[in-house]
C-alpha positions in Angstrom: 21.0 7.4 -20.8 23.9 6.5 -19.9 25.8 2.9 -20.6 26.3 0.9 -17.8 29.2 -1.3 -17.1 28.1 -5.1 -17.5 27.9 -7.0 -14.5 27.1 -10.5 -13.9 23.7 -11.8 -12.4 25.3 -12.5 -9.0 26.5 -8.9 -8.8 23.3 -7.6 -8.5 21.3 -7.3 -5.4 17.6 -7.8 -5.9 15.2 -5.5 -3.5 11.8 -6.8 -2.3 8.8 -4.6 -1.1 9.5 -5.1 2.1 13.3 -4.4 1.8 12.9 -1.3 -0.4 10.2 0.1 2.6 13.0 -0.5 4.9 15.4 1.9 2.9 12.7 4.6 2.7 11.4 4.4 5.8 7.7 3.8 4.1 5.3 1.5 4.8 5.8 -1.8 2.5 2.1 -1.2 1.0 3.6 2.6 -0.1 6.7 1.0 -1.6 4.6 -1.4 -3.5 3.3 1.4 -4.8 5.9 3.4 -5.8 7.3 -0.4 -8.0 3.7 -0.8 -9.6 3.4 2.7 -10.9 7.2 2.6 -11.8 8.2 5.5 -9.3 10.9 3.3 -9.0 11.5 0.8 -12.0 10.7 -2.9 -10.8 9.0 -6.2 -12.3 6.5 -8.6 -10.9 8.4 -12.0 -10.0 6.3 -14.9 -8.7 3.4 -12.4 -7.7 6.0 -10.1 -5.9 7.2 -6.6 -7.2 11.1 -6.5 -7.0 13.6 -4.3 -8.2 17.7 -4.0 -8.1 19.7 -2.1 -5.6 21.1 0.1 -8.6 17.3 0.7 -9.9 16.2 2.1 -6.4 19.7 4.4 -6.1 19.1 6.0 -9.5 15.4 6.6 -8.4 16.3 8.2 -5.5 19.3 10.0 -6.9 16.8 11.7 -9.7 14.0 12.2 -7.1 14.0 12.7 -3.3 11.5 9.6 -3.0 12.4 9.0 1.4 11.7 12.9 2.5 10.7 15.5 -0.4 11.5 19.1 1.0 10.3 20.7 -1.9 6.5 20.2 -2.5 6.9 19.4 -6.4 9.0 16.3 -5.7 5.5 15.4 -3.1 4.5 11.8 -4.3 -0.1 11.8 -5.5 -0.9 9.9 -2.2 -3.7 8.3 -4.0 -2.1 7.4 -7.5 1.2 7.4 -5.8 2.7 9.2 -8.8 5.3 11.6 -9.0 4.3 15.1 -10.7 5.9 15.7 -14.2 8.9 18.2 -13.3 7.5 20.7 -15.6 3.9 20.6 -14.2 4.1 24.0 -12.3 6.2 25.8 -15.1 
């Protein structure tokens, strides 16, 4: 993985559910989803799953999360889980 430049706490932008369902044009119940089974890395704050603007842009940048066009990238709609990349080899 690689380093990342340090950067101080008012750099970063923190994401709610609702925001990050915004970005990918899901519902906010899906994004939820995708934060609680760490599609895309997030915590729980004060009862609210959040995650950072860098977090979500490397998620999508290593999978297609807002429209897969190749079936293997398809999110589990029930576990909301994204297959392993080797599943179908």
């Amino acid at each position: 993985m690689e380093m990342q430049p340090y950067r101080k706490a008012s750099e970063i932008e923190v994401l709610d559910g609702r925001q990050v369902a915004d970005i990918l044009g899901v519902s906010v119940n899906t994004a939820a989803r995708y934060m609680k089974n760490q599609t895309i890395p997030a915590v729980k704050l004060g009862g609210r799953w959040v995650t950072t603007t860098s977090q979500l842009e490397e998620s999508l940048k290593a999978r297609q999360l807002s429209r897969p066009t190749d079936p293997s990238n398809e999110i589990d709609r029930r576990s909301g889980v994204l297959p392993s990349r080797d599943a179908g080899q």
